[in-house]
C-alpha positions in Angstrom: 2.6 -44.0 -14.5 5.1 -43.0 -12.0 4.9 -39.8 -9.3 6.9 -37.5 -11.8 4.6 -37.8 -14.3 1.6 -37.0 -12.7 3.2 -33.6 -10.9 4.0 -33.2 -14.5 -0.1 -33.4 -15.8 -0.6 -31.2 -12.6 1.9 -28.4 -13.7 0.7 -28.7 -16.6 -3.1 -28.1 -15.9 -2.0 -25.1 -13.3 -0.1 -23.6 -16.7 -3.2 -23.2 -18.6 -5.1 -21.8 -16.0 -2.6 -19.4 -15.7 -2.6 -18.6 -19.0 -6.6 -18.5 -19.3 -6.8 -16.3 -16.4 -3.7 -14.1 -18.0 -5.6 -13.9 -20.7 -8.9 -12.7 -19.4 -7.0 -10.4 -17.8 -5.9 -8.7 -20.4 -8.8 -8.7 -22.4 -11.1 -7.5 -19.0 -7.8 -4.9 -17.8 -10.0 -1.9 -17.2 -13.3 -3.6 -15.4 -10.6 -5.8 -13.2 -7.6 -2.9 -12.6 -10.5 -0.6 -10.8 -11.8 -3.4 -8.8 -8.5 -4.6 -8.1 -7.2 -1.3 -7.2 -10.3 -1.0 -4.9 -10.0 -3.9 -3.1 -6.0 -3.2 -2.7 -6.9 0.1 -1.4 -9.1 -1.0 1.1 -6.6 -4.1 1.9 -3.9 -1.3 2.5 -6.5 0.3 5.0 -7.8 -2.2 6.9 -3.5 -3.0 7.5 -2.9 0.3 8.4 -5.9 0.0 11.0 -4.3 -3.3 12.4 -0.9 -2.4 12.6 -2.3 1.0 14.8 -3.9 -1.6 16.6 -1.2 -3.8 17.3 0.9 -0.5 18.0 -1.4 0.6 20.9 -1.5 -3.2 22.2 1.6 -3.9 22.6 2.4 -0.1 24.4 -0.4 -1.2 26.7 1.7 -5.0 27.4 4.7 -2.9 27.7 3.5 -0.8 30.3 1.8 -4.0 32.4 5.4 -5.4 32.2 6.5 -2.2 33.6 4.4 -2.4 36.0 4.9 -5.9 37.1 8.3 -5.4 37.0 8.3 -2.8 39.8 6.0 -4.3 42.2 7.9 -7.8 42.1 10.7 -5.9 42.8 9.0 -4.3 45.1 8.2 -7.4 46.7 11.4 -8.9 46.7 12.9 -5.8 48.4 10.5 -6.2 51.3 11.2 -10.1 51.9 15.0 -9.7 51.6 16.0 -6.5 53.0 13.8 -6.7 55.7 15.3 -7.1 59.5 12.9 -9.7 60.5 11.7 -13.0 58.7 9.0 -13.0 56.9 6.7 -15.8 55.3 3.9 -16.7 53.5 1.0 -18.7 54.5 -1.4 -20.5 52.0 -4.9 -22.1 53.4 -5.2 -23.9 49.6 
């Protein structure tokens, strides 16, 4: 029995569950559509929520880098514009 053939039992397997489950589909279609469409609305929901919250975090990372941004230049102002040298001393 060679590789092909076995991904070829496989497929084959997979197919009748998908027919099986296509099939209790239709025959359950009311009982699963108003769970299903539950369970999407609430999926929708909780993606809404996220993407808010993802919205508002990256505004916040935005305005860090903003800020960041300003004081290093700050900082570089000081120690290259300056008329006198200036350095740094670490104890570490």
């Amino acid at each position: 029995m060679n590789l092909s053939s076995k991904n070829m039992k496989s497929d084959d397997k997979y197919k009748v569950f998908r027919q099986k489950a296509e099939e209790f589909f239709r025959n359950n279609r009311d009982a699963v559509s108003t769970d299903f469409q539950h369970d999407i609305e609430k999926v929708v929901e909780e993606l809404n929520i996220h993407q808010i919250e993802l919205e508002m975090q990256y505004l916040e990372l935005h305005e860090a880098n903003q800020k960041l941004s300003h004081e290093r230049e700050k900082y570089h102002n000081l120690y290259m514009q300056a008329p006198v040298a200036y350095f740094t001393l670490n104890l570490a």
